[in-house]
C-alpha positions as CSV (number, residue, x, y, z in Angstrom):
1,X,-36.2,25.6,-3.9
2,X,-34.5,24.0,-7.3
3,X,-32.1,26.8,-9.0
4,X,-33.7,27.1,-12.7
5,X,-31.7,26.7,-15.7
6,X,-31.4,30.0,-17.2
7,X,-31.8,30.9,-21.2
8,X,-31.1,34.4,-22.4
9,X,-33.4,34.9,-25.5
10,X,-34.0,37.6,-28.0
11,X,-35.9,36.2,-30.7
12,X,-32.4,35.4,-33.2
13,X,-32.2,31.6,-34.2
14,X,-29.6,30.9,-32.1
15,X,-31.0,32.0,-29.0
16,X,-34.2,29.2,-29.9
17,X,-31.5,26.6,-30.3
18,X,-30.7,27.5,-26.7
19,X,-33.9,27.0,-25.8
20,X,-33.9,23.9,-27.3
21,X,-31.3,22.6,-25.8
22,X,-31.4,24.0,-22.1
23,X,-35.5,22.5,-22.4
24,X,-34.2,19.3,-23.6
25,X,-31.2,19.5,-20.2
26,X,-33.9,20.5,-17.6
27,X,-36.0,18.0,-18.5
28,X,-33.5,15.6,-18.1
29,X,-32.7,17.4,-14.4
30,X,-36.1,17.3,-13.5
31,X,-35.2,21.3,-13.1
32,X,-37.4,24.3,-14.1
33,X,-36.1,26.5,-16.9
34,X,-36.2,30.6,-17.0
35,X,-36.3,32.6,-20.0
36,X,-35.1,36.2,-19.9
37,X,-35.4,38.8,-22.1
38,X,-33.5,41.6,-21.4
39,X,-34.7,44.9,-23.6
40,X,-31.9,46.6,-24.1
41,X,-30.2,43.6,-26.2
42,X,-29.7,45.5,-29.3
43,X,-26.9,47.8,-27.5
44,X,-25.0,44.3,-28.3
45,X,-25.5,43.3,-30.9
46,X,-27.4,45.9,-33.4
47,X,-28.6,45.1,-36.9
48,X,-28.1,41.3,-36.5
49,X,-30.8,41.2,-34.1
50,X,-33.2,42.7,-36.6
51,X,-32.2,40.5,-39.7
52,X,-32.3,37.1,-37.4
53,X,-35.8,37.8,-36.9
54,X,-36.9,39.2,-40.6
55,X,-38.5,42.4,-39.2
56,X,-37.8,46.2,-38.0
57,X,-36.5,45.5,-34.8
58,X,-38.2,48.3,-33.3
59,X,-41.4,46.3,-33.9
60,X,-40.0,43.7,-31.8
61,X,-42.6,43.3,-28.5
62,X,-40.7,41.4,-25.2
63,X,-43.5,40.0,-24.8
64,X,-43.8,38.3,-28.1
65,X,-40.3,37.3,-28.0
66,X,-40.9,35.3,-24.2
67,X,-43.9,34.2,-24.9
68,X,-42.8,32.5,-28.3
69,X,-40.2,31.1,-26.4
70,X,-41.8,29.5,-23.5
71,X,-44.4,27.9,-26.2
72,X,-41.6,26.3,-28.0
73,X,-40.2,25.3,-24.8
74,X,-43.4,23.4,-23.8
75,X,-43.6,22.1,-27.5
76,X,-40.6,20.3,-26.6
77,X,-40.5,19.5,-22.8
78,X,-44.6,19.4,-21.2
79,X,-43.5,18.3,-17.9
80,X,-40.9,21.4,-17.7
81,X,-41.7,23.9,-15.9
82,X,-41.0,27.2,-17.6
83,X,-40.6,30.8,-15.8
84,X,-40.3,34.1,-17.9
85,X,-38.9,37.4,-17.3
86,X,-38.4,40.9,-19.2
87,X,-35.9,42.7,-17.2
88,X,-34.8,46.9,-18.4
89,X,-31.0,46.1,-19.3
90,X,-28.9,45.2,-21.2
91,X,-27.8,41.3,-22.3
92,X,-25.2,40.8,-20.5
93,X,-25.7,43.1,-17.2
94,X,-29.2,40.8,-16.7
95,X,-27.6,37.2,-17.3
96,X,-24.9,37.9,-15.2
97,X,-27.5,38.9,-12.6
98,X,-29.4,35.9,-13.0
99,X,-26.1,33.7,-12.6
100,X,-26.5,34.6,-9.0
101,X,-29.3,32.2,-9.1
102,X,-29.0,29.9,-11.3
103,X,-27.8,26.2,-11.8
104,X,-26.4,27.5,-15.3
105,X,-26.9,29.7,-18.1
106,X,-27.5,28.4,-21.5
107,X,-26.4,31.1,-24.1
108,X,-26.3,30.7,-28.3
109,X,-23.2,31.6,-29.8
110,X,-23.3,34.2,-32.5
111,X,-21.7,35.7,-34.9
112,X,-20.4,39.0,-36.6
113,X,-20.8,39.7,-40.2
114,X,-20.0,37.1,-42.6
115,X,-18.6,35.1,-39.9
116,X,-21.6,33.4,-38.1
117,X,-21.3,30.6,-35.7
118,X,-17.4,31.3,-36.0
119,X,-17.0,33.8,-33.7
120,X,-18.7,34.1,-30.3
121,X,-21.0,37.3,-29.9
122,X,-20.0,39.7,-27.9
123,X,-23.0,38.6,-25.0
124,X,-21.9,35.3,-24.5
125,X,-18.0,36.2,-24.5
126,X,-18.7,38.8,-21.8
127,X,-21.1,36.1,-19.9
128,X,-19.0,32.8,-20.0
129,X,-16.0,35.3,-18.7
130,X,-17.6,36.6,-15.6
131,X,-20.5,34.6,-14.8
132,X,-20.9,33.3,-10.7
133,X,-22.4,30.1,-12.1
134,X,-21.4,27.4,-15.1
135,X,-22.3,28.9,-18.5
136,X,-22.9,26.2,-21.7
137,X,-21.8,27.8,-24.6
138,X,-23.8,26.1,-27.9
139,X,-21.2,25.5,-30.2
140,X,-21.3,23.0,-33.1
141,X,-24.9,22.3,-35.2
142,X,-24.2,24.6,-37.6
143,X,-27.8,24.5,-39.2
144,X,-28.9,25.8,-35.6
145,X,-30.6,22.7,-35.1
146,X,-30.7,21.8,-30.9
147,X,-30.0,17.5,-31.5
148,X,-29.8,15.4,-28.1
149,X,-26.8,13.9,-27.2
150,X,-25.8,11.4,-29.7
151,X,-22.4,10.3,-28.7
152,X,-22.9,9.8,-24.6
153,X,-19.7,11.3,-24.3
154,X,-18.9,14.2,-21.7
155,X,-15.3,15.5,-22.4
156,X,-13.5,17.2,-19.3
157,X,-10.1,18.7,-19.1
158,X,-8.6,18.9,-15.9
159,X,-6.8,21.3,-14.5
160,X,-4.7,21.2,-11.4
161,X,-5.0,22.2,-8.0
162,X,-7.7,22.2,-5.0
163,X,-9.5,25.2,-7.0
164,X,-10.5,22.5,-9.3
165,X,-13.0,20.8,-7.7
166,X,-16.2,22.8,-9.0
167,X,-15.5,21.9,-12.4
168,X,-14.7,18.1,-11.8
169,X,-18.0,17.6,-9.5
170,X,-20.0,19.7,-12.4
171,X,-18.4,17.4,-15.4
172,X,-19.1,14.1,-13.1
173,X,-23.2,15.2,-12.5
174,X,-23.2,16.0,-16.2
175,X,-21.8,12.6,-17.1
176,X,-24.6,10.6,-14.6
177,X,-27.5,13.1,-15.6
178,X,-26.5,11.8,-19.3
179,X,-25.5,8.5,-18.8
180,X,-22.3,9.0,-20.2
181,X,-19.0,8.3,-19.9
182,X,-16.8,10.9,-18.7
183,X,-13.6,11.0,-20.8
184,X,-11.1,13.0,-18.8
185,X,-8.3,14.6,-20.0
186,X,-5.2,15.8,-19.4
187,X,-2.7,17.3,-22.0
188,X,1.1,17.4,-21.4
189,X,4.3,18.8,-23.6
190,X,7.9,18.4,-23.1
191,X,9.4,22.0,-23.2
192,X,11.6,22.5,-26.1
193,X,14.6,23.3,-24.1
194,X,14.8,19.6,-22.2
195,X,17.2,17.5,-23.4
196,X,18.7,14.1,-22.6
197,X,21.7,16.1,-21.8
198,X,19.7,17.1,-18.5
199,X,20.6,14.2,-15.7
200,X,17.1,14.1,-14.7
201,X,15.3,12.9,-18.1
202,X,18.5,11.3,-19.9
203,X,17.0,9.0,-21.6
204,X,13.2,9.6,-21.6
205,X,12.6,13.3,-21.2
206,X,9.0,12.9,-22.3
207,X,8.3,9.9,-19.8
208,X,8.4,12.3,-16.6
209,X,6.0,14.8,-17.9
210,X,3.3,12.1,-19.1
211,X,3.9,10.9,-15.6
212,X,3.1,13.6,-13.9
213,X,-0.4,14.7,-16.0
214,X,-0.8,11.1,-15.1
215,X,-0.9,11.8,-11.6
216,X,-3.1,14.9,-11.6
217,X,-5.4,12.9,-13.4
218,X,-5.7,11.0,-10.2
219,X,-5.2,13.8,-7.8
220,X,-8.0,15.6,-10.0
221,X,-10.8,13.0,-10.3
222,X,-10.5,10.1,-6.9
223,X,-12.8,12.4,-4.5
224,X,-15.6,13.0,-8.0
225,X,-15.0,9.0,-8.8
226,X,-15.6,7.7,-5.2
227,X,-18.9,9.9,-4.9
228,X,-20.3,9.1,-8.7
229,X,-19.4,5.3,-8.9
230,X,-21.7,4.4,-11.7
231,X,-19.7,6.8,-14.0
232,X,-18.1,5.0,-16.4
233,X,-14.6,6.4,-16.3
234,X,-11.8,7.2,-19.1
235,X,-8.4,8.7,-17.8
236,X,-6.3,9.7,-20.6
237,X,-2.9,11.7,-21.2
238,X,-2.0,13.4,-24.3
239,X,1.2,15.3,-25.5
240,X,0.1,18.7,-27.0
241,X,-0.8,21.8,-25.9
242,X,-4.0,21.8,-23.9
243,X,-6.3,23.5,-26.9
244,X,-5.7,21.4,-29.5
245,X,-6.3,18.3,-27.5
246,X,-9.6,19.6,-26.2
247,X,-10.6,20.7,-29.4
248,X,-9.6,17.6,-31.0
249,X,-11.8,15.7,-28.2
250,X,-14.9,17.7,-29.0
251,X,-15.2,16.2,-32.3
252,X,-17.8,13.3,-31.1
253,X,-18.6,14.8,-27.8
254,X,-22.0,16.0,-26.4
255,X,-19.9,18.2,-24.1
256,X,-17.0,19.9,-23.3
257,X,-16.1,21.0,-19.6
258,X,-13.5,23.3,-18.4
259,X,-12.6,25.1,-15.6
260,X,-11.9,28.9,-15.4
261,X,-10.3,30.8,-12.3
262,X,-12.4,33.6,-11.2
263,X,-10.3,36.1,-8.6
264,X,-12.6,38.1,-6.7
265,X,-12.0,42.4,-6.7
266,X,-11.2,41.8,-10.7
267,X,-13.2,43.5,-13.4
268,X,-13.2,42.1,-17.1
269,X,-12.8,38.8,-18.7
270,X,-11.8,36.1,-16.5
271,X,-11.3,33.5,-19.5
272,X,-8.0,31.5,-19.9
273,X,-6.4,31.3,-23.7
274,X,-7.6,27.3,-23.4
275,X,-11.5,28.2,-22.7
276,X,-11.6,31.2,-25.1
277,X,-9.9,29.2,-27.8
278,X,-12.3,26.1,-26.9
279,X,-15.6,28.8,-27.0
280,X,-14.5,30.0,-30.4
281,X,-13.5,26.6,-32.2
282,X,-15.2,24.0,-30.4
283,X,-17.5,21.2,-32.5
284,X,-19.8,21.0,-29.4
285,X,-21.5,22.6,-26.9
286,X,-19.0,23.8,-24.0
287,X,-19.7,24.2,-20.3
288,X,-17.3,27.1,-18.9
289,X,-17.2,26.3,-14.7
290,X,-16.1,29.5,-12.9
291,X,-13.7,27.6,-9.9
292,X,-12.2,30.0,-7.0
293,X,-8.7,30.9,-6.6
């Protein structure tokens, strides 16, 4: 049995653009989509609930909310097959639930006050940092209008080391599913304390550290190349730290993957400074892979 994509919704605008959008990705899967409600949502995120849908919130019916949702969905999408559910918790205890199994959750970012679409709510913070399964995080469109891919472009940054291999397999489906290239990337800096004084980089202190994100840029994507050959493939370097190279890389993107280590027997956020600062700031959606080690 296909794992469903998974969309958390409470009614707010930009839980219908993840609708939207996570209808518009299953139907290019060929993969059934599930829409959750989970009624204790407000607990999150309070009075912003109630003004994103223009009435008391304690008028609010689940049902009306799912229901509304799945319509919209098959609006959209006929041939998708849409699931709902209305489950007694909160936000982010049921999506993390349904991670278990699910190809991916599909959550709207939201914001707080007088900052919306800045900063992520506090649901899809808590769900993109400790989630079993990929989590897309809807950045960008700021008029919360779901748009298809427009630049068939799938940005991944790549990490290092064998843990990596969920997130490069996830970023090399996404790219095929799309037809997109796959423009991976991988930043490098030359600490401020090397030198051509050291005998190792006299010279060309620079040249060794490009080298070697050259090199896990191989290491990183031969297995994922071999075994998606019609990807069309961009390897790149670039000096800078890792979050403002990503971020400037998301500017014409349709997505941004990275990879996040999740270490079992630890509570909390499991985010690194890169993906939190790409979840905040990001001008496109971005997929958050949990990988293992």
């Amino acid at each position: 049995m296909e794992l469903p994509l998974v969309v958390g919704v409470d009614g707010s605008e930009p839980s219908l653009r993840a609708v939207d959008w996570a209808t518009d990705e299953a139907a290019l899967r060929g993969a059934p989509l599930r829409l959750v409600y989970a009624s204790l949502w407000e607990r999150y995120e309070g009075a912003a609930l109630a003004e994103g849908v223009g009435r008391p919130s304690e008028q609010m019916m689940a049902d009306d909310v799912v229901e509304a949702a799945a319509r919209r969905a098959h609006r959209r999408a006929p041939e998708v097959k849409v699931s709902t559910d209305i489950l007694p918790d909160d936000a982010a205890s049921v999506l993390l639930k349904e991670a278990h199994t699910a190809t991916a959750l599909v959550v709207g970012s939201r914001g707080r006050g007088g900052l919306a679409e800045l900063l992520l709510g506090s649901v899809s913070l808590t769900v993109a940092g400790r989630a079993a399964c990929p989590v897309i995080v809807l950045r960008g469109n700021q008029d919360n209008q779901a748009r298809a891919g427009t630049h068939r472009r799938v940005v991944l940054g790549v990490g290092e080391g064998p843990h990596a291999t969920e997130v490069t397999r996830f970023a090399f489906e996404e790219a095929e599913t799309r037809k997109a290239t796959l423009d991976a990337v991988r930043a490098w800096r030359c600490p401020a304390y090397e030198s051509t004084d050291h005998p190792l980089l006299a010279g060309e202190p620079a040249r060794l550290h490009e080298q070697r994100a050259a090199e896990i840029l191989d290491s990183a994507l031969s297995k994922a190349a071999a075994e998606h050959p019609a990807v069309a493939l961009r390897r790149r370097t670039a000096e800078g730290s890792a979050r403002r190279v990503l971020l400037d890389a998301s500017d014409d993107a349709d997505l941004l993957v990275v990879g996040v280590r999740r270490h079992h027997g630890l509570a909390g956020l499991q985010l690194g400074r890169v993906a939190h600062t790409l979840l905040h700031h990001s001008a496109c959606p971005v997929a958050v892979v949990p990988q293992r080690g």
